[in-house]
N, C-alpha and C positions, 0 to 999 in steps of 0.2 A: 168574478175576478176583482180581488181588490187589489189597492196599490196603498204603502205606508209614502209619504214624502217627508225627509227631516229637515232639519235647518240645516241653514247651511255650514255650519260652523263645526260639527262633529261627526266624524264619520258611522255607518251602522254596517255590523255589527259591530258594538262599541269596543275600542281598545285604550284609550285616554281616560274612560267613565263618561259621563253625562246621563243625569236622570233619565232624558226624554230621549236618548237614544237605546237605551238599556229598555223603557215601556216601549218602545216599536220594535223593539228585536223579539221583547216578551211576549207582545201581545201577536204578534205577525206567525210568533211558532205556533200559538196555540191556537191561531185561524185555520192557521194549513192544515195540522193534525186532526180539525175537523172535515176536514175535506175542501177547504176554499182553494182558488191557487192564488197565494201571496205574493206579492211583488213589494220592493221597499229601494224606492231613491233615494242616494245617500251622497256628501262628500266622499271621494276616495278616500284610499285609505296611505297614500303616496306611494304604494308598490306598483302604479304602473295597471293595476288588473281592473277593468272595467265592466268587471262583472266575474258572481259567485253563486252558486248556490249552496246550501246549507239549512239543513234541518226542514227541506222541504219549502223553504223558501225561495226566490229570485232575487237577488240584490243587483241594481244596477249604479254603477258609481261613474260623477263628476268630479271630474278634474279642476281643482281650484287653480288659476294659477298665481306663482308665488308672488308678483306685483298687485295682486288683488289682497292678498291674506292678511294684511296688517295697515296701519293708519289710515288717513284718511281716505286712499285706494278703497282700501274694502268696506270705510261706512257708506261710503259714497258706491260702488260700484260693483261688489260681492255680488248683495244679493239680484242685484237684475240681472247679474251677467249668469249666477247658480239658475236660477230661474227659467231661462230663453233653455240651457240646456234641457230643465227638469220638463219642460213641456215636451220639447222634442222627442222623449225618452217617452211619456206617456202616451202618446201618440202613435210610438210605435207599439204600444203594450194595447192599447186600446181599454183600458180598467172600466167595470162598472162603476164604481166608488175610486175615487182617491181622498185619502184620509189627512189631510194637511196636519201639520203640526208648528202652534206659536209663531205661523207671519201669515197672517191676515193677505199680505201686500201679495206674498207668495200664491197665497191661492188664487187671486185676482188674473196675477202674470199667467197663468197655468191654466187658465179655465178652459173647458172644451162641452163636448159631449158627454160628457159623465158626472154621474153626482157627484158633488164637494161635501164632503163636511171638514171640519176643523174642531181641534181640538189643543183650549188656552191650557198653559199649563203653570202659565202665570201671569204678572203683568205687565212683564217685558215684548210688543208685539212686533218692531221692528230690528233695524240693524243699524243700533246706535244714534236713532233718530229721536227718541226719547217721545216724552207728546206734546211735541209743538205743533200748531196750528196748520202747519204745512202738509204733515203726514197722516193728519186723521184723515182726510177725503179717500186716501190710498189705504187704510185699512179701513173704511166704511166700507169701501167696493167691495173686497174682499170679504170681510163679514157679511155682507147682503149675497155675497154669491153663493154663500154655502146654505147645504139646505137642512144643515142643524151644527150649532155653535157647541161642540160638548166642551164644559170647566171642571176643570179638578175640583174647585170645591163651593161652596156657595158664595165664600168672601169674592172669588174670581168672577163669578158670574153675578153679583152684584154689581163690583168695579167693573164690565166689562159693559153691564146693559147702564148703567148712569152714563157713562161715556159715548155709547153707541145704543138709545133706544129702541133705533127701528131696528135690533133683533131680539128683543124682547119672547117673542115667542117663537123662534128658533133655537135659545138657550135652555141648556139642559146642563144637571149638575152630574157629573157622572165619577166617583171617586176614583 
């Protein structure tokens, strides 16, 4: 049983576009059609439906609310509030694997009983926090929790282990 988790900021199945929710719709059809049972946490989609299934998949969606969605409400407040949800959700799913995607911080909030991995898919790993000094401890955590770092491409996972060395051998380059 895995689980995809996305950021929070785009809903999956994508309908705005976003690379990295269009790779968790991609990659999540093609787990299931092997036989996994997929599950993938996402923003709503603002229709109110809290869940879908499709193509063999489970999607279950968070509701943003709208004083969070925009300035500094939601650099400040989005994603811990997406987060408290995205745990509760998994918790009920119970997943072997949850797959984070691009918030380190996210996977930290989320942790439980089941494997982490994460995977960068660039160099952006917070919400709007940029990298000041304050927020690296909160994606060290979360980088140390997962139990492999996959990078889009070597340049990511070079900028990721200069900044964060103790995952050095957790990082994997995975195109």
């Amino acid at each position: 049983k895995i689980c995809h988790v996305a950021p929070e900021l785009l809903p999956v199945p994508p309908t705005k576009g976003g690379a990295i929710e269009r790779w968790i719709r991609d990659a999540a059809g093609r787990l299931a059609r092997r036989g996994h049972e997929l599950h993938v946490v996402s923003r709503d989609h603002g229709d109110g439906a809290s869940s879908m299934q499709e193509g063999g998949v489970h999607y279950h969606f968070v509701r943003v609310p709208r004083r969070l969605d925009a300035g500094l409400p939601a650099a400040l407040a989005r994603g811990g509030w997406y987060y408290s949800r995205v745990r509760a959700i998994l918790a009920s799913i119970e997943p072997e694997v949850v797959h984070h995607h691009s918030r380190p911080a996210g996977l930290w909030l989320c942790r439980g009983r089941w494997r982490s991995v994460i995977s960068l898919h660039s160099m952006d790993y917070g919400w709007g926090f940029g990298y000041r000094g304050w927020d690296r401890p909160l994606f060290s955590r979360g980088l140390g929790a997962a139990s492999r770092v996959l990078c889009v491409s070597d340049f990511i996972k070079r900028h990721t282990i200069e900044r964060y060395p103790s995952i050095a051998a957790a990082a994997t380059t995975v195109y």
